[in-house]
Structures are given as structure tokens and as C-alpha cells.
C-alpha positions as CSV (number, residue, x, y, z in Angstrom):
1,X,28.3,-26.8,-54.4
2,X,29.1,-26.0,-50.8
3,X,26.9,-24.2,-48.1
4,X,24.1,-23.6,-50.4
5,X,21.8,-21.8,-48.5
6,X,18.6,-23.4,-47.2
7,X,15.0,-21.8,-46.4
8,X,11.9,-22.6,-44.8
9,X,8.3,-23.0,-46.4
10,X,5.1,-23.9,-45.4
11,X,5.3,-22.4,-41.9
12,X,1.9,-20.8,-42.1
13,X,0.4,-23.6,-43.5
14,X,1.7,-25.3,-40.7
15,X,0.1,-23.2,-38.1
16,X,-3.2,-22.8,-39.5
17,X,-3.5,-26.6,-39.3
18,X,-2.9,-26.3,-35.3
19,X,1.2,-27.4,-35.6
20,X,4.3,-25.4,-34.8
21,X,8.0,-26.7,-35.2
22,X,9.7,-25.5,-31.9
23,X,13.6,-25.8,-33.4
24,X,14.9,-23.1,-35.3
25,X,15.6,-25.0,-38.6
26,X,18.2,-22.5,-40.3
27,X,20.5,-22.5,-37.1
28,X,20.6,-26.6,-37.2
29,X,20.9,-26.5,-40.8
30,X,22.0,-23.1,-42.4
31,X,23.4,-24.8,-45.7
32,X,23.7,-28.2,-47.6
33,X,26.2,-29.4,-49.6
34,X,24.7,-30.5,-53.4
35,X,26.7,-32.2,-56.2
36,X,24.7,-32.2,-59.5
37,X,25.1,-33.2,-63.2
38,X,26.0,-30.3,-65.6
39,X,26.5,-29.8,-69.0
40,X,30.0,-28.9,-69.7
41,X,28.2,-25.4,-71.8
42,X,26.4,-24.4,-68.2
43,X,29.0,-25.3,-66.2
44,X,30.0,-21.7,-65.9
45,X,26.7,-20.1,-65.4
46,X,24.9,-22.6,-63.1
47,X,24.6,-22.2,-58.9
48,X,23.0,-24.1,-55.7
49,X,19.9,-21.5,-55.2
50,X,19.2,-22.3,-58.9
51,X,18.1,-25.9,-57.1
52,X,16.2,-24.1,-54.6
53,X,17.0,-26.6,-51.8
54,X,14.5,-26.0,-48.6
55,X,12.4,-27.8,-45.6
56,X,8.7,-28.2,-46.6
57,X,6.7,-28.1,-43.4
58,X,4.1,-29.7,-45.6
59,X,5.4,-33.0,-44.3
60,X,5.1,-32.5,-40.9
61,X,2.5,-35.5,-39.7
62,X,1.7,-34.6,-35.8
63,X,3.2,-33.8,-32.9
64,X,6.3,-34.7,-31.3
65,X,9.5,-36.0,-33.2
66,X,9.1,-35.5,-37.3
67,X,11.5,-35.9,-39.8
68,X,12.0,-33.7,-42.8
69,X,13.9,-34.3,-45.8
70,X,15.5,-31.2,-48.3
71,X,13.3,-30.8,-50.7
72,X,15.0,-29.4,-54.1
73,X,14.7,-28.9,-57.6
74,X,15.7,-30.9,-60.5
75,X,16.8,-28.5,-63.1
76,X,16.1,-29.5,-66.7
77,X,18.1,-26.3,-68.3
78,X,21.2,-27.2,-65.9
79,X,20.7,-30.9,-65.0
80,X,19.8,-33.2,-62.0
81,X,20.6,-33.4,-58.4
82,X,22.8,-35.8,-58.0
83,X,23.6,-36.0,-53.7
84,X,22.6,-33.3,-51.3
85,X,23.6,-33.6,-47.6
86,X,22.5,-33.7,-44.7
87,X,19.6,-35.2,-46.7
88,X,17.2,-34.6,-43.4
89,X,16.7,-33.3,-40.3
90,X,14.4,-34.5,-37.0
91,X,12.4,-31.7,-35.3
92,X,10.0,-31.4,-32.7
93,X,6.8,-30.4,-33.0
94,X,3.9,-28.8,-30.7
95,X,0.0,-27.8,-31.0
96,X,-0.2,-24.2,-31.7
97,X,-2.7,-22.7,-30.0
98,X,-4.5,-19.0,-29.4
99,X,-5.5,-17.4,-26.4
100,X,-7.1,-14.4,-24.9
101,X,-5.2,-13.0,-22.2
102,X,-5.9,-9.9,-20.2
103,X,-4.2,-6.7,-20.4
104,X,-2.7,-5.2,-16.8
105,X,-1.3,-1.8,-16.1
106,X,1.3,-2.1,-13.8
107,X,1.7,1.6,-12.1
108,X,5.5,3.0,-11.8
109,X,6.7,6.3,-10.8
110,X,5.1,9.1,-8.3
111,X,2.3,11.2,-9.9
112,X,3.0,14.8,-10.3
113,X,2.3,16.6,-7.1
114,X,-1.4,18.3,-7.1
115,X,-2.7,15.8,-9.4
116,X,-4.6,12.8,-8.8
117,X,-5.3,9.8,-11.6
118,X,-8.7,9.5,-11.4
119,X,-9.6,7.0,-14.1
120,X,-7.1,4.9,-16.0
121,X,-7.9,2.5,-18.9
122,X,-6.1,0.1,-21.5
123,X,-7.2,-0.7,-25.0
124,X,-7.6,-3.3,-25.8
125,X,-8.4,-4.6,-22.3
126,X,-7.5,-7.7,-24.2
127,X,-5.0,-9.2,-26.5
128,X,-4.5,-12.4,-28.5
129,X,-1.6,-14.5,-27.8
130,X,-0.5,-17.3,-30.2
131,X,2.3,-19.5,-30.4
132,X,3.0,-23.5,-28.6
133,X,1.2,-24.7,-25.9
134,X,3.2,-25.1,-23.6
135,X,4.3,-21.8,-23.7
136,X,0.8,-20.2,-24.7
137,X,-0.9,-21.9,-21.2
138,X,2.1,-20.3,-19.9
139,X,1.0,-16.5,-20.0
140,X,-1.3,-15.1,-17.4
141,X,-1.5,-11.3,-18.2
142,X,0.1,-9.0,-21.0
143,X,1.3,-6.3,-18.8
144,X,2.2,-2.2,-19.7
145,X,3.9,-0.1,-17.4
146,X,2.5,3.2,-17.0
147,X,5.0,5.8,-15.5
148,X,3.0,8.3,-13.3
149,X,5.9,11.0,-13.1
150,X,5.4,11.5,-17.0
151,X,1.8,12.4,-16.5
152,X,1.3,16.6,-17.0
153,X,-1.2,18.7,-15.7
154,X,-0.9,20.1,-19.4
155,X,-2.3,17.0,-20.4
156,X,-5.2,16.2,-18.0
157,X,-7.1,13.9,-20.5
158,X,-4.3,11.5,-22.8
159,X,-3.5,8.9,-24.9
160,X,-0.1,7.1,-24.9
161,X,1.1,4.1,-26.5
162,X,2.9,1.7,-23.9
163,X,4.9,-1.0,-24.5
164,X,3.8,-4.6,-23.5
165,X,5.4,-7.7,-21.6
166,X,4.2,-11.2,-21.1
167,X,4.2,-12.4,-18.4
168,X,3.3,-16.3,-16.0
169,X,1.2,-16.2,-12.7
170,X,3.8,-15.8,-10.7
171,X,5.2,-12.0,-12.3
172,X,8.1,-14.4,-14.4
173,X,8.6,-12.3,-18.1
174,X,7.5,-15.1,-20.8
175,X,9.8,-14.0,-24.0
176,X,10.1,-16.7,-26.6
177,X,10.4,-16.0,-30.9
178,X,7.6,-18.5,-31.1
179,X,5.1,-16.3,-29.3
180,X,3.1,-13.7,-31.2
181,X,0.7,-11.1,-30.0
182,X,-2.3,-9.9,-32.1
183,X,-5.0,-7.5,-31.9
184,X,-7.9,-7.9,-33.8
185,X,-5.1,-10.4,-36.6
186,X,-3.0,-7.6,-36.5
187,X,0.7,-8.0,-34.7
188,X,1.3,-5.5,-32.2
189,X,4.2,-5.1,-29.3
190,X,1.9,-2.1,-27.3
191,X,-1.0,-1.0,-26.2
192,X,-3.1,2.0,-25.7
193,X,-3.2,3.8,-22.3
194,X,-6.1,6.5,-21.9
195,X,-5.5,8.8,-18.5
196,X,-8.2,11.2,-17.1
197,X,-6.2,13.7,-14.5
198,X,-8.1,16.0,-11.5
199,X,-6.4,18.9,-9.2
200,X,-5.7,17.8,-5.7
201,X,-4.4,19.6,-2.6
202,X,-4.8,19.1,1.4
203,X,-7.5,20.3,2.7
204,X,-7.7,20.5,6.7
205,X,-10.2,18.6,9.0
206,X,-12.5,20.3,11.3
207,X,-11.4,18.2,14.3
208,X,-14.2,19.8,16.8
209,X,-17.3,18.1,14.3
210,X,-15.3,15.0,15.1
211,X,-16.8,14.0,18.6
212,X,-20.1,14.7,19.7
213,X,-21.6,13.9,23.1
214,X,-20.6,15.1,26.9
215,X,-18.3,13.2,29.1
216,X,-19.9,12.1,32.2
217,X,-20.4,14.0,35.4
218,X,-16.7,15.5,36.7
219,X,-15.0,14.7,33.5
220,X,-14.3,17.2,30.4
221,X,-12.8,17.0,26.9
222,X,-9.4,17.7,27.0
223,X,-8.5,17.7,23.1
224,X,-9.5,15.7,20.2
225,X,-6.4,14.3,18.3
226,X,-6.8,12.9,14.8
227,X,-4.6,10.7,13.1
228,X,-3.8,13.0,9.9
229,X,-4.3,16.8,10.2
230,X,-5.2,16.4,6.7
231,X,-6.0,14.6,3.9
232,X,-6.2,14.7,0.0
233,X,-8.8,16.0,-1.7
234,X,-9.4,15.9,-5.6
235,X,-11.8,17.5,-7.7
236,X,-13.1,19.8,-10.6
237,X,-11.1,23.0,-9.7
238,X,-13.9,25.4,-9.1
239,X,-15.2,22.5,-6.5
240,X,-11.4,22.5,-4.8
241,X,-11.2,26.0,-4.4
242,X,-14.3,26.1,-2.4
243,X,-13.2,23.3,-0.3
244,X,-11.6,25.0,3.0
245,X,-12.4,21.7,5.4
246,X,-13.8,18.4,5.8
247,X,-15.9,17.0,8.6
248,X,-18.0,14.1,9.3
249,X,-21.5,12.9,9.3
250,X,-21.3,10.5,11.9
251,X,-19.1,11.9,15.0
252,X,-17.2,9.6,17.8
253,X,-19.6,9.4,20.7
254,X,-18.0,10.3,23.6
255,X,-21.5,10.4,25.8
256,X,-21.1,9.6,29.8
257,X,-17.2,8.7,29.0
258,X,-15.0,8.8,31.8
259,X,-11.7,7.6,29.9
260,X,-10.0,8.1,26.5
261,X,-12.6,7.3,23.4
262,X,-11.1,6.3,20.2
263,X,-12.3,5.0,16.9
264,X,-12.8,5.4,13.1
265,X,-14.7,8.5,11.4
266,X,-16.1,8.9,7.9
267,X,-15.3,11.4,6.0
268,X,-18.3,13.7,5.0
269,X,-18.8,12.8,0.8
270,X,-18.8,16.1,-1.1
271,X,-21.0,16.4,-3.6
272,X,-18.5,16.6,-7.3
273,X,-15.5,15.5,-5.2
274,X,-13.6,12.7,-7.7
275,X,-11.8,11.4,-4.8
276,X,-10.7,11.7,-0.7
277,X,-7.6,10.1,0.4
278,X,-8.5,8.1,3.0
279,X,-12.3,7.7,3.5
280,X,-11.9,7.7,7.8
281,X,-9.9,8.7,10.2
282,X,-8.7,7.8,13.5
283,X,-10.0,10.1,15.9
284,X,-9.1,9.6,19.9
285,X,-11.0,12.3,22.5
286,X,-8.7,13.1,25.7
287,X,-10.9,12.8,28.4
288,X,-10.0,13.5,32.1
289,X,-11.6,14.2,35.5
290,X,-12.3,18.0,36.1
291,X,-10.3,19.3,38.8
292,X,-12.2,20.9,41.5
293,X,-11.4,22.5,45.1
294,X,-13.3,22.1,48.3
295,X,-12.4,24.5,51.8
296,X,-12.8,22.2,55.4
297,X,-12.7,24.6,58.5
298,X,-11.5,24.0,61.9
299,X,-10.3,20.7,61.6
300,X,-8.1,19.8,64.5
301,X,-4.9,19.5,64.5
302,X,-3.6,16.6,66.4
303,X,-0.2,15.0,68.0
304,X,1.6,12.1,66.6
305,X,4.2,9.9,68.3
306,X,4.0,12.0,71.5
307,X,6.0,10.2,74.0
308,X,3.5,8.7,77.8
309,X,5.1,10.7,80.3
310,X,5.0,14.0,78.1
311,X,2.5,16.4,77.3
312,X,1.3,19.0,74.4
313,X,0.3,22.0,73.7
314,X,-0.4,24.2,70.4
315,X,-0.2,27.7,69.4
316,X,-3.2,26.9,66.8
317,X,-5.5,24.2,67.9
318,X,-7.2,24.0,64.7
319,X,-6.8,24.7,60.6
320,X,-8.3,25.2,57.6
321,X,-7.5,23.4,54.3
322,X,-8.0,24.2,50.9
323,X,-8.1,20.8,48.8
324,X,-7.6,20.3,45.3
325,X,-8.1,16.9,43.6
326,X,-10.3,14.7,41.1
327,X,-14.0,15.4,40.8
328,X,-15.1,12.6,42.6
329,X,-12.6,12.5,45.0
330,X,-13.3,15.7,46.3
331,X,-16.9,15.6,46.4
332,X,-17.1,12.4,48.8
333,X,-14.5,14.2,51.1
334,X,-16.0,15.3,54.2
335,X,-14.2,16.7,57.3
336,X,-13.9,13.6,59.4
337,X,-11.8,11.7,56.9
338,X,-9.4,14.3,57.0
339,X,-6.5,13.6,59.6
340,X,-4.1,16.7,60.6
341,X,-1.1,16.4,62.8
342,X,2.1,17.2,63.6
343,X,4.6,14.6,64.3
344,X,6.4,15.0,67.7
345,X,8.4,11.3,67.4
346,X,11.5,10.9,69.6
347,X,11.5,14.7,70.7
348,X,11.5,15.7,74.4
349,X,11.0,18.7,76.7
350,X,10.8,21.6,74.5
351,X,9.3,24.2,72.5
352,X,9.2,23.8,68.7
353,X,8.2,25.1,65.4
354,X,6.5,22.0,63.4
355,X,5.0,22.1,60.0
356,X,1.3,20.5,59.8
357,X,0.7,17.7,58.2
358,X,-2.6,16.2,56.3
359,X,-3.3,12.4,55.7
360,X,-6.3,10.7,54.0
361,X,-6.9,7.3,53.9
362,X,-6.7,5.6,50.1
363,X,-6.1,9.4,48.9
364,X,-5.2,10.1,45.2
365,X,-3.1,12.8,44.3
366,X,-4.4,15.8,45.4
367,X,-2.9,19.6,47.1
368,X,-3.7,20.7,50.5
369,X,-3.0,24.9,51.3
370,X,-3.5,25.1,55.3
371,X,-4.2,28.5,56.9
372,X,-1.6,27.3,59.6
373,X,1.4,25.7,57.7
374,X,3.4,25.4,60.7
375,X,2.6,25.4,64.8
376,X,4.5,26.2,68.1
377,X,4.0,23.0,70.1
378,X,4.9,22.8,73.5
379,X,5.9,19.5,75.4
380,X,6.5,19.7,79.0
381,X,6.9,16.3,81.6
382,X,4.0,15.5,83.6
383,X,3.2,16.0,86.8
């Protein structure tokens, strides 16, 4: 008889005494070839399967290389086995082994907008996984992929069955025929998934309740800039539609500051709020020095550049200016510190209109508004 079909027994014998074969037996050896001794009267009615040739994995002795002969029947009602080949085969063999291994939810997708996941939980949180060693110490985590765009708000609390992937430490898929996952004995390819959903919306931040303090003397708050205008809240619904803004329990201190403050702010918790999105906030306070305005009268307006053998004279001997600058600048100013003139470089004999100028020594940027902008000045030769 040709290609008489071969099969396998013993296998969970095999396993429960701590062996697995790792070769796949039927694809090196799908069929023998028998010849056998038959009566002439059942030579019409006999076949190969009647001899039931097969691999007993009974024989298997340890791990490593074992060979296994084809086992078969002698049948008395059609007669013996005379040859069968390939009489054997060698195969290799492993422990088998069982391990724990932790289940992970890997998140995929964008959840709906206006809803939050606020708790998320597999079960099992474990599963058993079974097969050879090598490839058993292999698998780090069985993982499920939960989609967060298939989440409903018509569904806040749910159950889903996801499917389940092995997988190494480094994220590598671990498939193999040899590996089998059980729960509680039972074979399974998914796991349970139980979702618990909340509303969320944006609620706005109070930005004033995010500073406290007073700059120091001459310098004022300009504007209080936050890094998100705002920020995710979620909640019970009746607690999130009597949300309208958030502020903070412990303000940025901007006390005696005389330069930009910034820092981190937490959020004020709300009591029955499942979740805020983040917990603080960058916060920087503008801070600048007040400008103020101070009024010098009759300061005197001098020449500048006037040649030796010339002299000058002014329609307006003195003026006063209005100054506008810094805080501090302004308030050490006094009136002799304040230099105006007008400059007569290079002219000669002559009558001319000239505007006034102001200079102050290591000024910053201030205005000036004179009650003479411009003069008559008068240079004649002298006598």
C-alpha cells in the first residue's frame, strides 16, 4: 500500500510529563509505504488505515534528539505487516513548560470628543501561557488593543471582548503553533475589556486668582499670561455643568518683584471632579516700571560750541520741561542734572532760530515737552 496515511498519539501524554516535540511530524512524514501478507479471499476488501500505522510519543525518552519508530498493527483477520517505510523518524524535543504572564492594554485610536476614559480594566489581568521553553521564557506580556474611537457615550459603562497578541520584551509579536493560552484550563485567543466613561469639556481658568502679591515700589502688573486658556475637565454631568472656571490654591508670588515672575500653578481639586487635564499650569506675570512725569522750572538754557571771539544772546533765557520716564528714574532727577542748550557749532555772526535741546548724563529712555522748543539766539563779534 502507498501513502497510507499516518497520525500522531500520545501528544498529551507527552506534555503532561513536561515534553513537547517541536517538528511537525505529519509534514516530515504525511504517509508510509506498507507491504503486508493477505489472504487471496481479503485481498479485495483489505486497506493501509486497517493497520493503523502512527508515531507514539510514548517513546519519547528526554529532551533533545529522539527517535521514533511507526508503530502499526498486525491484523489477524487480514494478515501481518510485512515492511513499512520510512520505518522512523528523529525529532527534537523540549521541556514544556507554563507560565503566568500579564495582560497589557495597549490604547489605539482618539476617544470620542467630550468623553474622558476614566477607569479601564482587563480580565483576567492574567493569562496562562504554555508551550516550549524557549519560546514560553520568550513572552513578556499578552497584549489587547483597545480602540478609543469605538468607545460611545451610549455606552458609558462596557464590556468588550478584545483580541490578544503575545508578545517579547522588546514589543516583537511571539506567534508559534506550539504556544497555547489558557484561562483558568480553558483555551482562549481574547480577553475581557471593562470601560467606565465621564463627560468632559473646557472649562476656562481664572487667570487673575493666578498671582497674588504687589510688585515693588514703581512697578505694576502688566498682564498675567498662562500657558493654556483652558484645560479639560471631567466629571459627573450635574458637577460639569456647574463648573464655569478653575483657579488655584496656591497663587505665583509676585511680592516686591521688579521683573517678569514665572512658574508652575496647581490647579484647585474639585470636589467629584474624576479628572483635570493637566494638574498645573505655567503662569508668567508681566511686570514693568510705572511710568511717571516730573515738571523742572526755569532751567537755563545754555550755548554749546559757541565760537572765542563771538558772543550770545537768547530770546528765552530759561525753560521748563515736562519729563516722562521710569519710576526710579524720574524720582532721583533733580534740576541740576538736567543740561539744556542749544548748539551754535561752526555758525557766525547772525541771528537764528535754534531748537532746544535736553541732555542727562547715563539717561534711559525717557520724553522731554519744553515750554520753549525753539529760541532766537543772537551772536554778534566782540568788542
Amino acid at each position: 500500500f502507498a501513502n497510507v496515511a499516518v497520525t500522531v498519539t500520545g501528544e498529551a501524554a507527552l506534555k503532561s510529563r513536561g515534553y513537547i516535540v517541536m517538528d511537525d511530524i505529519l509534514e516530515k512524514v504525511p504517509a508510509v509505504k506498507m507491504t503486508v501478507e493477505v489472504t487471496q479471499a481479503n485481498y479485495n476488501r483489505v486497506s493501509g488505515t486497517a493497520y493503523n500505522p502512527h508515531f507514539d510519543l510514548s517513546q519519547i525518552t528526554g529532551e533533545g534528539e529522539n527517535e521514533l519508530s511507526v508503530t502499526y498493527y498486525s491484523s489477524q483477520l487480514y494478515g501481518p505487516v510485512v515492511s513499512c517505510e520510512p520505518t522512523s523518524i528523529t525529532v527534537n524535543v523540549e521541556r514544556y513548560i507554563t507560565r503566568r504572564v500579564p495582560v497589557v492594554l495597549e490604547m489605539t485610536g482618539t476617544i470620542p470628543e467630550g468623553l474622558y476614559l476614566d477607569s479601564y480594566k482587563p480580565d483576567p489581568t492574567t493569562l496562562s501561557v504554555s508551550g516550549p521553553q524557549s519560546l514560553v521564557a520568550s513572552v513578556a506580556r499578552v497584549v489587547a488593543r483597545l480602540d478609543q474611537s469605538a468607545l460611545s457615550e451610549r455606552r458609558m459603562t462596557d464590556r468588550s471582548a478584545l483580541n490578544i497578541e503575545l508578545q517579547d520584551s522588546q514589543g516583537n509579536a511571539v506567534v508559534s503553533d506550539k504556544l497555547e493560552i489558557t484561562n483558568q484550563s480553558v483555551i482562549t485567543n481574547s480577553v475581557v475589556v471593562e470601560t467606565e466613561l465621564v463627560p468632559m469639556k473646557n472649562v476656562p481658568l481664572e487667570a487673575q486668582s493666578f498671582v497674588t502679591g504687589e510688585p515693588a515700589e514703581g512697578y505694576e502688573l502688566t498682564a498675567i499670561e498662562l500657558a493654556e486658556e483652558t484645560v479639560p475637565v471631567a466629571a459627573r454631568q450635574e458637577l460639569l455643568d456647574a463648573i464655569d472656571a478653575l483657579t488655584t490654591d496656591s497663587p505665583l508670588n509676585i511680592g516686591g518683584a521688579t521683573a517678569d515672575v514665572t512658574g508652575y500653578v496647581r490647579l484647585k481639586k474639585l470636589t467629584g471632579v474624576e479628572n483635570t487635564l493637566p494638574t498645573e499650569i505655567g503662569v508668567t506675570a508681566r511686570i514693568r516700571e510705572k511710568q511717571t512725569e516730573c515738571t523742572l522750572r526755569r532751567l537755563p538754557i545754555q550755548t554749546d560750541g559757541l565760537a572765542d571771539h563771538l558772543t550770545a544772546s537768547l530770546s528765552t533765557a530759561s525753560a521748563t520741561a515736562q519729563l516722562t520716564g521710569g519710576y526710579t528714574f524720574i524720582n532721583a532727577l533733580d534740576a541740576s542734572g538736567v543740561h539744556l542748550f542749544v548748539d551754535v557749532s561752526g555758525l557766525e555772526e547772525g541771528v537764528y532760530t535754534l531748537p532746544v535741546q535736553i541732555h542727562i548724563d547715563n539717561a534711559p529712555e525717557f520724553t522731554c515737552a519744553l515750554s520753549s522748543p525753539e529760541v532766537t539766539v543772537t551772536l554778534q563779534a566782540k568788542p
